[in-house]
C-alpha positions in Angstrom: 20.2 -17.5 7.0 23.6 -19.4 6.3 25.8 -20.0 8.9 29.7 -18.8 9.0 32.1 -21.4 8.1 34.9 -22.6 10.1 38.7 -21.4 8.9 41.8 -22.5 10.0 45.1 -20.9 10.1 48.8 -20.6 11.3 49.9 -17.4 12.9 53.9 -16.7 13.2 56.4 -18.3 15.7 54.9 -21.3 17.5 55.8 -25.1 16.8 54.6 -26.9 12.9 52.4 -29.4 14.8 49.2 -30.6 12.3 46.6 -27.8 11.5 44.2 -27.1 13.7 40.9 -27.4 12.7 37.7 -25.9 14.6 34.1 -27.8 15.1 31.7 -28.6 12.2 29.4 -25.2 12.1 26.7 -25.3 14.3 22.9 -25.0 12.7 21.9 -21.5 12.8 19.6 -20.8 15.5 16.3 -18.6 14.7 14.7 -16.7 17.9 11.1 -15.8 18.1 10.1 -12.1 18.1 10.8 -10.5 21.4 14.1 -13.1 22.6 16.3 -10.4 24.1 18.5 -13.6 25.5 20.7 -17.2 24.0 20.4 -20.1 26.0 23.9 -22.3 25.9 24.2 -23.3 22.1 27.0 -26.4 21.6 29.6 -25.4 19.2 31.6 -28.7 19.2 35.3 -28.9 19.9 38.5 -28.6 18.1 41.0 -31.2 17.2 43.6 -29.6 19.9 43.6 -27.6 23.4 43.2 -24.0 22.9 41.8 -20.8 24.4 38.7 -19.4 22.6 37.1 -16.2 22.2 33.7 -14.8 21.0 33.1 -11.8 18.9 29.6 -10.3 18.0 28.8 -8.1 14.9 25.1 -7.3 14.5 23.2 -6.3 11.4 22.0 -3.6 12.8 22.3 -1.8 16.2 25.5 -2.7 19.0 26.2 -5.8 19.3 25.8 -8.0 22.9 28.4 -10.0 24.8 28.9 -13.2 24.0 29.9 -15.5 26.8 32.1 -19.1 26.2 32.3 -21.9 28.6 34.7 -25.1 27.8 37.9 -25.9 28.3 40.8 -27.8 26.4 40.1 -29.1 23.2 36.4 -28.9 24.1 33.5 -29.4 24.1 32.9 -25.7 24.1 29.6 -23.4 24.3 28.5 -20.4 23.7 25.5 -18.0 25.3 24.3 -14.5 25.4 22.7 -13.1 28.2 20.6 -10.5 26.7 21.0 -7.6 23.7 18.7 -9.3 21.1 16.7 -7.4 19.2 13.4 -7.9 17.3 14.2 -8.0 13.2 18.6 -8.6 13.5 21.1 -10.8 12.6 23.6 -11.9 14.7 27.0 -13.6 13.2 28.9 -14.9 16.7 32.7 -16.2 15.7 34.2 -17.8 18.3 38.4 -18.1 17.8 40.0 -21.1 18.8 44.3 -20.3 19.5 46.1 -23.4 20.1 49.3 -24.0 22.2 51.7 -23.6 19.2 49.8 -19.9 17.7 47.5 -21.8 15.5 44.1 -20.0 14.8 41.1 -21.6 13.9 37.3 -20.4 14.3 33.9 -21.4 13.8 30.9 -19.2 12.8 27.0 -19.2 14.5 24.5 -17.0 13.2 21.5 -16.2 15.2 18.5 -14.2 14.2 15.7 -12.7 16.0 12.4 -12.7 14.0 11.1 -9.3 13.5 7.2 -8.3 15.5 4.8 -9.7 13.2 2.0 -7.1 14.7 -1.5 -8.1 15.5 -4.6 -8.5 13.1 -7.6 -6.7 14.5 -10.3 -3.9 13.7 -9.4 -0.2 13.2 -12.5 1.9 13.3 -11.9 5.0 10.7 -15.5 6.9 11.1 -17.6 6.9 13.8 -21.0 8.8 13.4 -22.9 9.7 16.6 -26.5 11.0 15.3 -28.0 11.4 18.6 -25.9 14.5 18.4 -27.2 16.1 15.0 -29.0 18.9 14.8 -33.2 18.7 14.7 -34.4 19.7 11.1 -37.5 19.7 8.9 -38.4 16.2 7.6 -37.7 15.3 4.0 -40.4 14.2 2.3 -39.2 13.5 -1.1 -37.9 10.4 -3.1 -35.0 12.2 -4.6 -32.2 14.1 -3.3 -30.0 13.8 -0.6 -29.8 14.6 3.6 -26.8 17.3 5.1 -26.6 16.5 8.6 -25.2 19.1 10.7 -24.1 19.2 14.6 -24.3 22.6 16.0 -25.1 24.1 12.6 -21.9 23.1 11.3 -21.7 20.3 8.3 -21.6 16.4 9.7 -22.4 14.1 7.3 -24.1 13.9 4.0 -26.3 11.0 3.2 -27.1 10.5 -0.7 -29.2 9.5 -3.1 -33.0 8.9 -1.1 -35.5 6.3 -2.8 -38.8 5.3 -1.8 -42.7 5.5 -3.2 -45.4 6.1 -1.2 -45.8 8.6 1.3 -42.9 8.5 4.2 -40.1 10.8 5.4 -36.7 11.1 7.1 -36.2 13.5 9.6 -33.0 14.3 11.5 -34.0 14.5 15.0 -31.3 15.5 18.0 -31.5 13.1 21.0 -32.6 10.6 18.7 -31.0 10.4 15.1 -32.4 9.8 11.8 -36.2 8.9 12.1 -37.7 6.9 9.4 -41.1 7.0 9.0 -43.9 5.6 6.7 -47.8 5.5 6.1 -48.8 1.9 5.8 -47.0 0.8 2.1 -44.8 3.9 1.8 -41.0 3.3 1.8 -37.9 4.9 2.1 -34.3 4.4 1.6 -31.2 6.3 2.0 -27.4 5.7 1.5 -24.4 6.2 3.5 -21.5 6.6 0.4 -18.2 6.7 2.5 -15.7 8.6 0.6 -13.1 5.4 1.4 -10.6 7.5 -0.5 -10.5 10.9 1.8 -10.8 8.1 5.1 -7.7 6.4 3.7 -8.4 2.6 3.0 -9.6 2.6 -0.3 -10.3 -0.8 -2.5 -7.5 -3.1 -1.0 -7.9 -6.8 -2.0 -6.4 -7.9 1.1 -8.4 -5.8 4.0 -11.7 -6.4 5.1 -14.1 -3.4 5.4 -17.1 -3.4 7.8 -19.9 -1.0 7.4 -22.4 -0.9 10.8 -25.3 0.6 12.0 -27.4 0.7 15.2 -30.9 1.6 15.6 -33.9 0.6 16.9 -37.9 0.3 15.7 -40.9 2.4 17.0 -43.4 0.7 15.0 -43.6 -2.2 12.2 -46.2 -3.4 10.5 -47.4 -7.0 10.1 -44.9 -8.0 6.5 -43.4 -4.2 7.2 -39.4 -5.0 7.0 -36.6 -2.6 8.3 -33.0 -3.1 6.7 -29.5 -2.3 7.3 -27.8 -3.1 3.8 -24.7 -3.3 2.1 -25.4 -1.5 -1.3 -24.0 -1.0 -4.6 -26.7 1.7 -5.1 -29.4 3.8 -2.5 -31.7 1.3 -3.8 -35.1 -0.2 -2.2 -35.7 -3.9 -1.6 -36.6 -4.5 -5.0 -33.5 -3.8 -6.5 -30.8 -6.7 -7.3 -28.1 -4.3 -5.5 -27.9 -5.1 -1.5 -27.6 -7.9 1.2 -27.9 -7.3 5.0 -30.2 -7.3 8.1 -34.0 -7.9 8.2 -35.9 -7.2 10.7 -39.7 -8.1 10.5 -42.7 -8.9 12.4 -45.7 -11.6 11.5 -47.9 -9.9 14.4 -46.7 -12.3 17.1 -42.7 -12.4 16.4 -39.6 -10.5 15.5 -37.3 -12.0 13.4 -34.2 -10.9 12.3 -32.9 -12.6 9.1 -29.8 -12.6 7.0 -31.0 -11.3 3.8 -29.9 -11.0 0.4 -31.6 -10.0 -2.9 -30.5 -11.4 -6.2 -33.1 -12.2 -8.6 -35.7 -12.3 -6.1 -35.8 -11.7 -2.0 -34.0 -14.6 -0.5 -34.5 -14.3 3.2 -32.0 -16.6 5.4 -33.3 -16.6 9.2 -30.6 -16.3 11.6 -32.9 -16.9 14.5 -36.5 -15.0 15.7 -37.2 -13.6 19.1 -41.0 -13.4 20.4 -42.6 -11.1 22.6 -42.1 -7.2 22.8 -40.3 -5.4 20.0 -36.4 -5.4 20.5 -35.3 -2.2 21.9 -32.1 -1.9 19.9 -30.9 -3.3 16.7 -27.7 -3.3 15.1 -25.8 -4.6 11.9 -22.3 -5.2 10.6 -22.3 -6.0 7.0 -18.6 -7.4 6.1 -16.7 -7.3 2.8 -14.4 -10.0 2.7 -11.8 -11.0 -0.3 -13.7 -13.9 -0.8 -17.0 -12.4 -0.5 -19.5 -10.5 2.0 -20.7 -11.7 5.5 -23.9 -10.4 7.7 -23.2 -10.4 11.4 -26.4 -8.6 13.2 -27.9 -8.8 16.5 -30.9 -7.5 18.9 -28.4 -5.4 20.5 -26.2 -2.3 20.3 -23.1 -2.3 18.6 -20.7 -4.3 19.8 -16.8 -3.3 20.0 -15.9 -5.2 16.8 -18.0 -6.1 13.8 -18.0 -9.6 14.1 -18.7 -9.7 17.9 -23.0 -9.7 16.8 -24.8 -12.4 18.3 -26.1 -13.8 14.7 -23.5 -14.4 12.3 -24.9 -14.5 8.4 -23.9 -16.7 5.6 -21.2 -15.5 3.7 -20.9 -15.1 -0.4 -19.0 -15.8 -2.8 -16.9 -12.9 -4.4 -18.8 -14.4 -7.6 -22.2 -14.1 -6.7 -24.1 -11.3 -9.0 -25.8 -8.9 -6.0 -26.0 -6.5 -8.9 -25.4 -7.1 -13.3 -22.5 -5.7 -13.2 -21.2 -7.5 -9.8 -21.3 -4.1 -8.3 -20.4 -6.2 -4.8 -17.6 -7.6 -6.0 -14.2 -7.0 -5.5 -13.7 -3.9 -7.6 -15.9 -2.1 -5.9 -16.1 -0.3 -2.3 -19.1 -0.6 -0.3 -21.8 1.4 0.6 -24.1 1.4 3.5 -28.1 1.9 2.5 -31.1 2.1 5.6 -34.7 1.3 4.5 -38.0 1.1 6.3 -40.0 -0.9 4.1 -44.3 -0.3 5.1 -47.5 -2.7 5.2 -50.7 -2.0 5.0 -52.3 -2.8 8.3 -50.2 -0.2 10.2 -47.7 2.7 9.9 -44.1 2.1 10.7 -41.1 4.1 11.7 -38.0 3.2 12.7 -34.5 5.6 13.7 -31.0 5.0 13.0 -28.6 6.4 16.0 -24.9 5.1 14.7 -23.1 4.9 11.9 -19.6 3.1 11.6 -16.9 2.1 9.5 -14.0 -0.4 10.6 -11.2 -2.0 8.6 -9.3 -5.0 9.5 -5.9 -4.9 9.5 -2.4 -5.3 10.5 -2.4 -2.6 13.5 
């Protein structure tokens, strides 16, 4: 912003007293976003009595009224009682006429920064599975899950892994039931199609992939997972980080887990006593890395609202060879019951999610 500079000059007729000169320019004045009004600015005065007018010009939009008080050779001031607008330019010239015709004026500019908006989540996809439609469990290792909702397509879940014997059955009331017979395992992956829901790979947002669920059953060393995948891989795979849930035969503990090289459990906290009755992950990719927030609880209106935050990674680390979890890449959302021996397991999944933070 630059302010307008002060001009002097003679008009005809009139006396040939000295020039007339007007104030120094005043320092433009920068409003904050949402100033509709100018308090009294100083303008200064001039080196002789005269009468002095305002005029407005705005970049954009009609201009306000501009008000002058002063008298004389000055001090004079100048104030607008409302008209601002958000994101324009004012240039105020005030005209100083002396006695003898003399014109001399003096330039303020005044701006009014634009709305900057506010940062906060934007959910794009909101799955519900309580509401699909009851079908036969799938049994297999291989293959993929098309969820339907009155018999008409829902959501298509991809790429199933597991070993043992286990299944996943869509189940209305409920959602998708995961179930396995003492070591059996089995894994499934959500692959949003970021493209079709509009915030594709964007260095600058952070995406959030969540599930909900709960556990009817887990084995002492069983494990349940909510995880951020590069693949619709099991636990043995150096492709996800997430939520761990897991019980010793006495406590429930929920841990911030990642795999790389090796399982790397991180415990958040533990919880004793009966098992939790709802569970619940948000699994954050950041531009400088990935974050685990999880909790004993529903879902909670924004990703990072979980009562156990995780331990966020460097964009650097190597969750998969290829740093599949790195920047370049847009996540996916995998769900795993992972059996033990000493007892069958089973656990469902009720809610799927998908949030972006943004500039709303």
């Amino acid at each position: 912003m630059t302010s307008l500079y002060s001009m002097a000059g003679t008009s005809g007729g009139g006396g040939s007293g000295p020039d007339l000169t007007a104030p120094i320019p005043p320092v433009p004045v920068s409003l904050a976003s949402g100033t509709t009004a100018l308090g009294s600015t100083s303008i200064g005065s001039w080196s002789a009595s005269v009468t002095v007018a305002a005029t407005v010009t705005a970049s954009s939009g009609s201009p306000p009224t501009a008000t002058v008080t002063g008298s004389g050779a000055g001090p004079y001031s100048v104030s607008i009682a409302s008209g601002l607008a958000d994101g324009v330019t004012y240039a105020v010239t005030l005209t100083g006429t002396g006695a003898d015709g003399q014109v001399a004026r003096v330039g303020l500019s005044v701006a009014v920064r634009s709305t900057l908006g506010s940062v906060g989540w934007e959910v794009v996809a909101d799955y519900d599975l309580t509401t699909i439609d009851t079908a036969s469990a799938t049994t297999g290792t291989t293959g993929s899950i098309n969820l339907t909702v009155g018999g008409a397509a829902f959501l298509t879940l991809t790429g199933i892994d597991g070993s043992g014997t286990g299944s996943i059955t869509p189940t209305n009331g409920s959602g998708l039931v995961f179930a396995v017979t003492t070591t059996g395992q089995r894994s499934i992956l959500l692959d949003p199609d970021w493209t079709a829901l509009g915030v594709s790979n964007h260095f600058r947002r952070i995406y959030a992939v969540e599930a909900q669920g709960s556990i009817g059953g887990l084995a002492t060393n069983a494990a349940a997972h909510i995880m951020m995948s590069s693949t619709a891989s099991g636990s043995t795979t150096n492709s996800n980080i997430g939520s761990r849930l897991t019980y010793n035969g006495t406590v429930y503990s929920i841990n911030a887990r990642t795999y790389h090289s090796g399982s790397t459990n991180h415990t958040n906290d533990t919880t004793t006593g009966t098992l939790p009755t709802a569970w619940s992950a948000s699994l954050m990719r950041c531009p400088e890395g990935v974050e685990i927030c999880h909790g004993l609880t529903a879902l909670p209106a924004n990703p990072d609202l979980h009562s156990f935050v995780g331990r966020r990674r460097s964009q650097d680390f190597a969750f998969t060879s290829g740093g599949g979890l790195r920047l370049g890449t847009d996540p996916k959302l995998a769900l795993e019951l992972f059996g033990a021996a000493t007892l069958n397991s089973s656990m469902t999944i009720s809610r799927l999610r998908i949030s972006v933070m943004e500039v709303v």
